[in-house]
N, C-alpha and C positions, 0 to 999 in steps of 0.2 A: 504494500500500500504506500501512496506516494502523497504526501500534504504540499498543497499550492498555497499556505497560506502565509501574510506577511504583515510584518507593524513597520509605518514608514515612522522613523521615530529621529532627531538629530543628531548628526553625526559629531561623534567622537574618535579624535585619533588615538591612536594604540601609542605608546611610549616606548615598548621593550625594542629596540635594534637588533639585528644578531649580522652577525659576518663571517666568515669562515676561511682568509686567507692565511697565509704564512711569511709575507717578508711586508713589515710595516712600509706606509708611505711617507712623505716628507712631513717632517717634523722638529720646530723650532727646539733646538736646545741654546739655552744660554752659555754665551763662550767664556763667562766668568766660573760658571758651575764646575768645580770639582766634582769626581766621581766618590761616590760613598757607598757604604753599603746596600745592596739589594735586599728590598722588601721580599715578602713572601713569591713565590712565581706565581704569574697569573694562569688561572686552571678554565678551562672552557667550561667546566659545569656548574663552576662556581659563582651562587648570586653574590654581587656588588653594590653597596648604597654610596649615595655621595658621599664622596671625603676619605674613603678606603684607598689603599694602594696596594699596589701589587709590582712588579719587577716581570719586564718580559723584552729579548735580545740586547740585552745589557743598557737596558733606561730604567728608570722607577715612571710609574705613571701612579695617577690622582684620580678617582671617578669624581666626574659631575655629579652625574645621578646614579638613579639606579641601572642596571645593565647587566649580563649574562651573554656570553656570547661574542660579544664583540671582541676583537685579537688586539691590543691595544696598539696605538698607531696607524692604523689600518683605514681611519675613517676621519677627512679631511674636518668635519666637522663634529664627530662623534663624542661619547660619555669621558674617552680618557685622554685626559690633559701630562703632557710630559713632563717630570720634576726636572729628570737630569741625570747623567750616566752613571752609574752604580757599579761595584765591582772593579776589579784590577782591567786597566787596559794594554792588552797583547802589545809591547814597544816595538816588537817586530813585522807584524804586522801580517803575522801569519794564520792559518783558522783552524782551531782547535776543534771544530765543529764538524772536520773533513771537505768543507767545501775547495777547491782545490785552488790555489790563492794566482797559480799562474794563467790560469786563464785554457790549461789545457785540460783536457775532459778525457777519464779512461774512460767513460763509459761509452764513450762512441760521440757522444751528443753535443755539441757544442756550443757554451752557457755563454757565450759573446756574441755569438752571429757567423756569420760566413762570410769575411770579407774580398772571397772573390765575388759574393752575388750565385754563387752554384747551392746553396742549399737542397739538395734531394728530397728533403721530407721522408717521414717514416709513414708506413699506412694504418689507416685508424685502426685496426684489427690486422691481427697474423693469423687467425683463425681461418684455415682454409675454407671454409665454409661462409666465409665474411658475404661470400658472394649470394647468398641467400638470404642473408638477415635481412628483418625488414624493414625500410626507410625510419627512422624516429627508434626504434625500441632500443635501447640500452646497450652499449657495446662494454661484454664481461672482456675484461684483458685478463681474466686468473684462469678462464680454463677456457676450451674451445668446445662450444655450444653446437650441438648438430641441427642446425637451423634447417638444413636440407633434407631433411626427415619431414617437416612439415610445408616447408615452405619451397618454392620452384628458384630460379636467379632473376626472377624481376622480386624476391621478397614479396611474394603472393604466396596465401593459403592455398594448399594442393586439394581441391573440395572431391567427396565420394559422388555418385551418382548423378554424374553427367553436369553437375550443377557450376556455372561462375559464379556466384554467389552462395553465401551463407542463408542455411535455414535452422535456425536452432529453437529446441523444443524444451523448456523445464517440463521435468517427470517429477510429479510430487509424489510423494511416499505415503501421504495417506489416504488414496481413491482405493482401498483393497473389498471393499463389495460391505464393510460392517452394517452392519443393521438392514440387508437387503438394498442400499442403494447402487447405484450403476459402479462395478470396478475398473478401471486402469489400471495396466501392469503392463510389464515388458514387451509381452507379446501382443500388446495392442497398437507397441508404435509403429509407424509408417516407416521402417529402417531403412526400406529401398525411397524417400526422397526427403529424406534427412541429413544435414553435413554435421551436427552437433545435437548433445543429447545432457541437458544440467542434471544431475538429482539432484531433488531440494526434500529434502534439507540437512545438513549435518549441524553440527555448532560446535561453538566454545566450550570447552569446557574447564571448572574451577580451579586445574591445574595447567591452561593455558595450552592447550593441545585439543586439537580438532577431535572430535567424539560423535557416534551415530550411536550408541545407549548397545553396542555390541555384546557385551555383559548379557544382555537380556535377552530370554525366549522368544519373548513379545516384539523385538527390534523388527520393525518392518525394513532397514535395511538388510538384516543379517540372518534374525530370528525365525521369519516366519515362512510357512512354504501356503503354496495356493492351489485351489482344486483346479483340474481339466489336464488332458495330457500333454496340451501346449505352454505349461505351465510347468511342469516335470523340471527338477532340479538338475543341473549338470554335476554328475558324480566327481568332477577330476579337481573340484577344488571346496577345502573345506568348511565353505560359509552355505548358507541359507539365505533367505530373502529378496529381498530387488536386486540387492550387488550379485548374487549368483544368478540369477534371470539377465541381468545388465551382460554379465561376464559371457553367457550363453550366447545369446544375442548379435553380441560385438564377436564371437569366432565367427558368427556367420557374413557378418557386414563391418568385416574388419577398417573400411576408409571411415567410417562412420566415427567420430570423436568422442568420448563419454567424458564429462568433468561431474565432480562432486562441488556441488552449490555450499557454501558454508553460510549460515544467518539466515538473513531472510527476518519478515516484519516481527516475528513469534520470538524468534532465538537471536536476535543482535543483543541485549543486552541484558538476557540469561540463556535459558534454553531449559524444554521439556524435556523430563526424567523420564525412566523408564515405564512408570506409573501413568503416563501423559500430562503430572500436572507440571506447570514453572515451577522453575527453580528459580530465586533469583542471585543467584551467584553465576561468575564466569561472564563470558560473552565478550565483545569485541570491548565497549567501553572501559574492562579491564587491566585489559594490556597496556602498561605505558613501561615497563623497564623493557630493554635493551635481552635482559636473561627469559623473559617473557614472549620475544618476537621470536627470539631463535628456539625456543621450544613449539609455539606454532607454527614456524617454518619446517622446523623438524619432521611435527605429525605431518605436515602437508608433506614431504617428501613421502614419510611412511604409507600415506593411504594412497598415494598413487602406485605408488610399488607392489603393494601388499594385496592392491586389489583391480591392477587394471586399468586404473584412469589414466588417461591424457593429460588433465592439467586440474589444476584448484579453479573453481567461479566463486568468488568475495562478493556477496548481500547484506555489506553493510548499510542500514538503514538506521541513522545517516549519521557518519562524522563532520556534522558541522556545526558551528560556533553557532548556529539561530536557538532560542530560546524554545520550550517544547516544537524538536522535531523531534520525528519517527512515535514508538509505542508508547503509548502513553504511560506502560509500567515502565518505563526507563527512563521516567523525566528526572526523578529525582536525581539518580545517579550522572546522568549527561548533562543535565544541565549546570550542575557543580563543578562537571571537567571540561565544558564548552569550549573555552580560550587553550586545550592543549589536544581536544581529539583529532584535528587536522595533521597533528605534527606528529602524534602519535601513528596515525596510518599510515601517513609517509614512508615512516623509519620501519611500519609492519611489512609494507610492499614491498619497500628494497630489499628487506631482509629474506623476505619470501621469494624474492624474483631472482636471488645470488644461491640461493639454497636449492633449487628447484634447477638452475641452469650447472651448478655444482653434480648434483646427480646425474641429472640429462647428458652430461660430459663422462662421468661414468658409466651412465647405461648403453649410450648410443640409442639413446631416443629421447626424442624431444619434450616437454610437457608444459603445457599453457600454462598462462595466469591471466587469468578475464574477471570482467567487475561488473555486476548489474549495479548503474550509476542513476542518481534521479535526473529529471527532466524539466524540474518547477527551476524558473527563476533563483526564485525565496530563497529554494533549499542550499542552489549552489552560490549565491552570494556568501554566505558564511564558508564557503571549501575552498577560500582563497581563490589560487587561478589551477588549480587542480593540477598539481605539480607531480602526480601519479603517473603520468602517463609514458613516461621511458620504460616504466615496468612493465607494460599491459601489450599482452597480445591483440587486443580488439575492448573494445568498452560498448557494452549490451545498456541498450539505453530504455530506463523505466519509461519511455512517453506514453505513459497509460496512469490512470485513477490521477489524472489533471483538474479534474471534479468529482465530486463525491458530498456525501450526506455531513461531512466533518462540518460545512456551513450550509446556507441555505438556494447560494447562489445556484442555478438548475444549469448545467454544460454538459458536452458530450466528454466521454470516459478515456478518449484518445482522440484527440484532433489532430489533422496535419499539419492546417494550416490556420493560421489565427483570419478572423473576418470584421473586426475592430468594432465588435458589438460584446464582446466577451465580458458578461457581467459583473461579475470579481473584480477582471481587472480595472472597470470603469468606474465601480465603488470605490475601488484605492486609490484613482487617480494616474493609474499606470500608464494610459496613453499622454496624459497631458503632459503627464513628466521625460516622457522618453520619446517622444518624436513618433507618437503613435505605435510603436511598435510594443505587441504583446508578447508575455514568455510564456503562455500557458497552451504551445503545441509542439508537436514531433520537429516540424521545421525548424522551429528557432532552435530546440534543445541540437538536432543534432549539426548545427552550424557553433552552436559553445564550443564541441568536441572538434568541430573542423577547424576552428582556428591554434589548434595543437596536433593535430595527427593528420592524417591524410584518411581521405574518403573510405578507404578500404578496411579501415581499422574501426568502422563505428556502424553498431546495428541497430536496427529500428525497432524498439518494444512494440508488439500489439494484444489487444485484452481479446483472448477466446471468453471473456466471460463480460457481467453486464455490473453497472451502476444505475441508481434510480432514485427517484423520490416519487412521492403521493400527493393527491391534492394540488397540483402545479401551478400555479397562478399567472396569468400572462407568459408572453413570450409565442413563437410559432410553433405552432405542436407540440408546446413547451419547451423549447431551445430557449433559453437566454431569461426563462420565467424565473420566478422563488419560489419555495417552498420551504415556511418556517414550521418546523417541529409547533404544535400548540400550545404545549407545557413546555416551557422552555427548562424547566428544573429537574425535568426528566433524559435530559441529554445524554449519550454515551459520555463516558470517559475519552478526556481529548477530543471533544466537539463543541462548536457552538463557544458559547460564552468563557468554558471551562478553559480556552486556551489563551483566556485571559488578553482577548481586543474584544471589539464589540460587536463580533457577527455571532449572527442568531444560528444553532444545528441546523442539520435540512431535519424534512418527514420523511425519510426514509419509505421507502417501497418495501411490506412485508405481504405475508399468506404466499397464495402463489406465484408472487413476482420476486421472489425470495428464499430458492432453494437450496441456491449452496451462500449458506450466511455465517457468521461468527456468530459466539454468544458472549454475555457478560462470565462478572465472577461467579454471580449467581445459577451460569449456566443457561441464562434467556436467550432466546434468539435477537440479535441487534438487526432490525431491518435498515436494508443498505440498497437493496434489489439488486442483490448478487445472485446471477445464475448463470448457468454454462450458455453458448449460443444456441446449442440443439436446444434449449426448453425456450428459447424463444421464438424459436420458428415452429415450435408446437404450437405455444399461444399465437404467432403469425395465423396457424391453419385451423384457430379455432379448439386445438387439444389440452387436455387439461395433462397427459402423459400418464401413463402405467406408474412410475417408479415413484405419484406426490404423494403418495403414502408413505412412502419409506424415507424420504426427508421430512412427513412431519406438517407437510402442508395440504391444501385444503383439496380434495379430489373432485369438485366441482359444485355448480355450474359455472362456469365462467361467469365475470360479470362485463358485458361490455367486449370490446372487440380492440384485435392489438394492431394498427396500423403500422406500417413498416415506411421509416423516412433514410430521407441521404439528402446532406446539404453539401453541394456544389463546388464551395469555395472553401471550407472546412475538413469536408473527407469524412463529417461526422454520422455514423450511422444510429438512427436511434427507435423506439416502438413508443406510439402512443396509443394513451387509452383513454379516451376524449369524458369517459359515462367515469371514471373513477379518478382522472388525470393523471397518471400516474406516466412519468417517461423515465425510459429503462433505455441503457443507451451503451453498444458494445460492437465489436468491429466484424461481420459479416463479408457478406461475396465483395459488395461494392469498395468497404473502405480498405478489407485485403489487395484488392489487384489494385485502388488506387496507391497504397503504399509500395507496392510490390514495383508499379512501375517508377514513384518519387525514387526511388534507391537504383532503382537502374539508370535512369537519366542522369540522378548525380555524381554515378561511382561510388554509391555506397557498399558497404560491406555485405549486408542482408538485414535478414529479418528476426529478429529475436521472440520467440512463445511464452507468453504468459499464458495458460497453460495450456499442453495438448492434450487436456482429458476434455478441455471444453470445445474441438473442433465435434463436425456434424458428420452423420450421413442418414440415409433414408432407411427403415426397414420397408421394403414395398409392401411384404402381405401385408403389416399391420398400419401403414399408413403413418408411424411414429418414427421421428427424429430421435435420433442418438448417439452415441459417442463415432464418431469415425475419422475420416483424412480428408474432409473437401478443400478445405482452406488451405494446408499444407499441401494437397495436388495442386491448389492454382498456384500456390507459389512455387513448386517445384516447374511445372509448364514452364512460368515466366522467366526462373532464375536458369533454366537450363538452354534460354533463349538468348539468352545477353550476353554481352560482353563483357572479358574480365574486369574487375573492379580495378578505383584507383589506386595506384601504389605509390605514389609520391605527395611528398608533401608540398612542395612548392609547384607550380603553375609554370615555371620558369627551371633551365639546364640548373644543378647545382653545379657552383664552380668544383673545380678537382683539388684541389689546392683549400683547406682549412686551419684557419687561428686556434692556437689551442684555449679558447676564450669560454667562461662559463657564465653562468647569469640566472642569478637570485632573488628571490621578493623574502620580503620581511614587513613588521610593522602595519600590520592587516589590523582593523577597529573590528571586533564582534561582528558578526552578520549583521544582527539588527541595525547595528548601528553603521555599517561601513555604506554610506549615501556619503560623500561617490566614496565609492572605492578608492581609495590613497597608497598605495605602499611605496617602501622604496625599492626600487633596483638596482643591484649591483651588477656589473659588468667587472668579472677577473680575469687578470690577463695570465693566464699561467706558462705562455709563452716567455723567449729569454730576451727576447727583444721590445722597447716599450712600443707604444701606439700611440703616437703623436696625435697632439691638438691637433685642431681641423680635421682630422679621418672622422667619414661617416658611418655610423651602423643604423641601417636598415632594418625591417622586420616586419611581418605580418601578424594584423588581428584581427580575430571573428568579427562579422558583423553584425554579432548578437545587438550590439552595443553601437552607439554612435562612431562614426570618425571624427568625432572632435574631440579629441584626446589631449589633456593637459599635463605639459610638462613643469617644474616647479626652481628648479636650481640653474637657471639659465644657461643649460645645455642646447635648447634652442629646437623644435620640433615641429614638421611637416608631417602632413598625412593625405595619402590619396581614397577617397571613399571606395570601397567594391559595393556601394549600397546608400542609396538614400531615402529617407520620408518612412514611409509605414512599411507593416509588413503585410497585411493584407493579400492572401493567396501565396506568400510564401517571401523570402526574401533573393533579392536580385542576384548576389554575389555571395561568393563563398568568404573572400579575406578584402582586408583594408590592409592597407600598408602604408609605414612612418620610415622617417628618416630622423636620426638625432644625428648631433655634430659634436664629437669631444671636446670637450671644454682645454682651457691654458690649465697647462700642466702634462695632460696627458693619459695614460692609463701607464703604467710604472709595470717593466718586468715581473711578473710574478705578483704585483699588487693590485688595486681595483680604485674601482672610481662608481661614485652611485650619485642617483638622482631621484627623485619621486616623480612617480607616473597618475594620472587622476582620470579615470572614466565612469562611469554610470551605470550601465548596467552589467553583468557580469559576462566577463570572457575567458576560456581555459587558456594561460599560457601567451606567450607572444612564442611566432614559429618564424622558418626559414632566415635565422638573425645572422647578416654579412656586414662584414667589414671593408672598409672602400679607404687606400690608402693610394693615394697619386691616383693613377689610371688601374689600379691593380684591385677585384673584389674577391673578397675570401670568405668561405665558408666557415663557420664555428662548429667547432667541436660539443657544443651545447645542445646542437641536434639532433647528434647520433646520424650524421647522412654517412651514405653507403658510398664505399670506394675510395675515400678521399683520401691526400697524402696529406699530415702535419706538418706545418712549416712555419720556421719564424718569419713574421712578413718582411718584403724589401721595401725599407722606408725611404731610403732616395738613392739616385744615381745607380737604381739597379742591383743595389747590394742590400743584406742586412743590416740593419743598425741605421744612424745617422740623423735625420730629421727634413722636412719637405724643403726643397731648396739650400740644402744643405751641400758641402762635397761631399762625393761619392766616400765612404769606408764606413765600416763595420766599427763596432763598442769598441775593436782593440786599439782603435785610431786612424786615420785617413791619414794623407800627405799632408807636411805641416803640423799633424798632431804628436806634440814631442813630449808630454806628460805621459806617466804612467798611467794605462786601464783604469778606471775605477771598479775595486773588488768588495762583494759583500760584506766578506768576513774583514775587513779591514776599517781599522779605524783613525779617523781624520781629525787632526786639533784644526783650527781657526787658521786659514791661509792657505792648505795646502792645494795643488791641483791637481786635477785628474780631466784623461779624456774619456768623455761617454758618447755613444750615438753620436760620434763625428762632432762633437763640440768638447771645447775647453771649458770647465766650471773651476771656481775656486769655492773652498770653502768658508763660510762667514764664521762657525763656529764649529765645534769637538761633534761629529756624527761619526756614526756605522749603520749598515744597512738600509738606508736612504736612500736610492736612487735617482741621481739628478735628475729634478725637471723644472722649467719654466716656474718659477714661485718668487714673490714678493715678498715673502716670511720663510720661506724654507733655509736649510741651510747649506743648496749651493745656489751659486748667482753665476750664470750662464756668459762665457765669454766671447760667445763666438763661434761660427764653425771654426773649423781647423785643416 
């Protein structure tokens, strides 16, 4: 289940910075200042208030304020202010540290530049198989990843049964026939037009390791076995239940992909016991150590091994700083950790995505890592810019339950395209604010994920099941009407009022418009008008179905009749029932093949199932709808029609040639509160050469959000729209793309330079980020692009090193430059000179580790080329 809901409330900036370089930037020390003793060293984990100090590359520094994280020196304007050198300083002037003081390098690599201009660059990856990785996903340098197991050499998914695109099915574990209602099981799915297959659910468990209640008789993954002889256990391996039925299965339709679903709405922040009831211990909200990730990275290795699967699918619902998201039993606990569960999944993913690629190098076979991600606006404002995505094989995108009985507002359950009448959003205020454009459809959500990965890596959620209310009041058919619950004191938990704004619950659709439903604690039925699609093309034909007794609901007469709608410019498909009003509204023949084609015209990935127990088919003697493959056959027809998906990320050749440059946000305000969006970015240069002022970096962003994008530290920012005005039927373009210009100074060897970015509405990531120095544009290693070689950029006259309109030579000096190198580990009293990047600097006072650049307070003052 996915909440659209949001508080526009004033924005507050966030205070905490973090940084993560290793050789400080320029920084004043007084040349009267004797060295003294070093303060304690400063520890990355450790919190700082102002006035603390700490000792790091032989300074003492002072905090301003409070701060964690930041490397002191590192940050032109940052928390810690320089006292002055501390410690014995080396008279010789050599580095105890092993950096190598002359300037020659065993390790091959050369930490000055290349002063004939021939630098060869090294390739991002030695991993034979580099040729198959996919554009953006994480390049491991510790072991070599058999990418070519799954993926082709354009880094395309290798899909089973005929298909270019992706169809993937979540298999939920509790449709087993209890109480007489209809069963799903293994051998109901469609495996010949399937390319992927979730089980849901496993979860957390209270010792921080992935758990399906195995332990137990009862485990419908492990435990239990099923009548009919298509159902018959496979002897050769020693578990029971769905995973032996799955395991069965997959020998016969081995392209076919199986993951295990971990969370989901029930189990993110506990999970049911083997009894069925919560627990609430364990679950994703839990994990925040470090000893924590790596024991669920662990089981995740374990259960793919031990049972079969392809990869882990992550449901987490929802790591984000907004104020009650996801179950409402998990408000207590999430919303206490709000401000760190973002950082926390980060550190969960990467650890899961190095563990899982770790094995896959042992096994020789590959194993996924995919996310069912939300789709609301709301949700992903608080998920920063959703910095997960180097980890992720594909991200299955929730654009489903975009509406629902949680308020009153009446919309369709999965829209494509927003049509600027979307009730919600016109209560909030959300067009007037954002240039008309709404975030409460498939289109926008899966344009958030295009401005970080490439088309081919993002699938379109669609509901095989329905959403409703009763009593509907205005609107067309009830599209865009209200419906307020009456008693408003009778609301679900986390609906309506209880979420603490001021929108009223809906009147949920119950009896027969309500058969596959939650219940309270109490065990009541919550009417939501949740039912599969086959029971709504029963009531379409007038049926009230054989099986409403056995969920409990009303076995007739019908009251009234269920008209069946599709609106045009929305994609939304919905039933009305004019005599009880009730609109029940869920994705059938028409909004399947219209999504089915949106994805192929865009180069999307595919299609992701919410679920397949709720696709149809006909019994013909008895005239009754029920469980079958129609909707998965139109999408196999269509996906097996098209053309392979996108696999790049940029629109444009990536250069061959990449910066080893990375790029960071911090400083994110709470969800609620981040109107606009503010963070800072850094840019680090991990490169040995610096990146002169005046070099531009370019970059692309989603058009979820305006192109008018603000920059704050007068670094100076362009932007080309891919999109303007509303979204209405869809939006125009995939990315916008900015230009920033380095500011006087530069970006320093090995150090970084940041600025603050401000936009509006939210976007995943800035993508395809190059570097433009003279006539020459470079790739960043921040992408993860395929093929490229690393290399220090040629900042003038063709070589390494030097500065724009400089003489041609390298750090170690050009002609004319008769000063000695300037050496990291080497420390300088007041006066001395050195040459850097083809110029002479003297120094104003006693530094080390400094890297000369352009500065009015720093402490070299620039002489000239040389």
């Amino acid at each position: 289940m996915q909440r659209s809901r949001r508080s526009v409330r004033r924005w507050l900036a966030a205070a905490a910075a973090t940084a993560a370089v290793a050789v400080p930037l320029t920084v004043p020390v007084p040349a009267a200042l004797a060295a003294e003793a070093c303060a304690p060293a400063w520890a990355a984990s450790s919190v700082y208030t102002g006035g603390a100090t700490a000792s790091y590359a032989g300074s003492n520094y002072k905090a301003s304020w409070w701060t964690q994280g930041e490397v002191p020196g590192t940050q032109q304007w940052g928390a810690w202010k320089v006292v002055g050198p501390c410690g014995t300083v080396d008279p010789t002037g050599t580095d105890p540290t092993g950096t190598d003081p002359t300037g020659t390098d065993p390790t091959g690599t050369d930490p000055t530049g290349d002063p004939t201009g021939g630098d060869p660059g090294t390739p991002i990856s030695t991993n034979p198989q580099e040729k198959c990785r996919p554009d953006g996903l994480a390049v491991n340098k510790t072991v070599d990843v058999p990418y070519c197991d799954v993926y082709d050499e354009a880094g395309r998914e290798k899909l089973p049964n005929g298909l270019d695109r992706r169809v993937i099915g979540y298999f939920t574990s509790w449709r087993t026939g209890d109480g007489g209602t209809p069963a799903y099981l293994a051998s109901d799915i469609p495996w010949t037009k399937l390319s992927h297959i979730n089980y849901a659910f496993a979860h957390v468990g209270p010792d921080s390791k992935i758990s399906v209640n195995a332990e137990s008789a009862t485990s419908e993954a492990m435990g239990l076995t099923f009548a009919g002889a298509e159902n018959a256990l496979d002897p050769t391996v020693p578990y029971k239940g769905h995973f032996n039925q799955l395991t069965k299965f997959k020998k016969q339709h081995p392209g076919v992909r199986t993951l295990v679903s971990v969370g989901g709405w029930a189990e993110t922040g506990g999970y049911l016991g083997a009894d069925g009831n919560r627990v609430a211990s364990g679950g994703f909200y839990t994990l925040d150590t470090q000893a924590e990730y790596d024991a669920f990275a662990a089981s995740a290795v374990a259960m793919v091994r031990t049972y079969g699967f392809d990869g882990i699918d992550i449901d987490y619902e929802y790591p984000t700083s907004n104020v009650k998201a996801g179950n409402p039993d998990d408000f207590a606990i999430a919303d206490a950790r709000r401000g760190q569960l973002w950082k926390n999944y980060e550190q969960l993913m990467k650890t899961t995505r190095e563990a899982l690629d770790k094995a896959a190098a042992q096994d020789g076979e590959y194993y996924m890592l995919t996310i069912a991600a939300p789709a609301s606006g709301w949700l992903l404002r608080g998920m920063e810019v959703f910095q997960i995505m180097p980890y992720l094989d594909y991200v299955n995108v929730m654009s489903y339950d975009l509406h629902g009985t949680w308020n009153d507002f009446v919309g369709g359950n999965g829209a494509l395209f927003d049509d600027g009448k979307d009730g919600e959003l016109a209560a909030a205020g959300v067009y007037g604010a954002y240039d008309g454009i709404g975030y409460l459809n498939a289109d926008w959500a899966a344009h958030y994920f295009r401005g970080a990965v490439q088309a081919g890596r993002i699938n379109i959620g669609v509901p095989f099941y329905t959403r409703g209310w009763t009593n509907v009041q205005g609107g067309t058919n009830g599209l865009w009407g209200k419906a307020a619950l009456p008693d408003q004191t009778k609301c679900p938990p986390g609906t309506g009022p209880s979420l603490g704004g001021t929108s009223k619950c809906g009147n949920g659709a119950g009896g027969i418009d309500n058969v596959w439903y939650d219940v309270d604690k109490a065990g009541a039925k919550i009417p939501a008008g949740g039912n599969p699609i086959w029971h709504m093309l029963n009531l379409q034909n007038g049926k009230v179905g054989s099986y409403a007794s056995a969920y409990g609901a009303p076995t007739g007469p019908l009251t009234g009749t269920y008209q069946h709608n599709f609106d045009p410019v929305t994609k939304t498909e919905w039933w009305w029932n004019a005599q009880t009003k009730s609109f029940i509204s869920g994705d059938s023949d028409q909004a399947i093949q219209a999504k089915a084609d949106y994805v192929v015209a865009g180069g999307y990935g595919g299609l992701m199932i919410w679920e397949l127990a709720g696709d149809y088919g006909l019994d013909a003697a008895s005239g009754e709808y029920g469980m079958g493959d129609s909707l998965v056959t139109r999408m196999h027809s269509t996906f097996s029609a098209a053309a392979p998906y996108g696999a790049a990320k940029s629109k444009t050749a990536t250069p061959a040639e990449a910066i080893d440059l990375g790029v960071s946000f911090s400083e994110f305000a709470l969800g609620d509160n981040n109107y606009p969006i503010n963070p800072r970015v850094t840019f680090t240069n991990r490169s040995s050469v610096a990146i002169p002022a005046g070099a531009t970096i370019s970059f692309d962003f989603a058009t979820t959000t305006s192109a008018t994008i603000g920059e704050q530290n007068g670094w100076g920012i362009t932007t080309v729209a891919g999109h303007t005005g509303n979204n209405v039927g869809g939006l125009e373009g995939d990315l916008h793309s900015a230009t920033l210009k380095v500011p006087s100074g530069g970006i320093p060897a090995g150090g970084s330079a940041s600025t603050k970015l401000s936009w509006r509405l939210p976007m995943a990531q800035i993508s395809n980020v190059r570097v433009t120095i003279g006539a020459t544009t470079y790739a960043t290693t921040y992408d993860h692009p395929r093929g490229v070689k690393v290399v220090n950029p040629v900042v003038s006259g063709g070589t390494t090193g030097g500065t724009p309109g400089g003489t041609p030579g390298g750090s170690t000096g050009g002609a004319g430059c008769t000063a000695a190198a300037w050496l990291a580990g080497t420390a300088y009293n007041g006066g001395a000179q050195v040459t850097h990047a083809g110029h002479r600097w003297s120094a104003r006072y006693w530094t080390q580790g400094n890297a000369p650049v352009v500065s009015d307070w720093g402490p070299w003052k620039d002489e000239g080329a040389c």
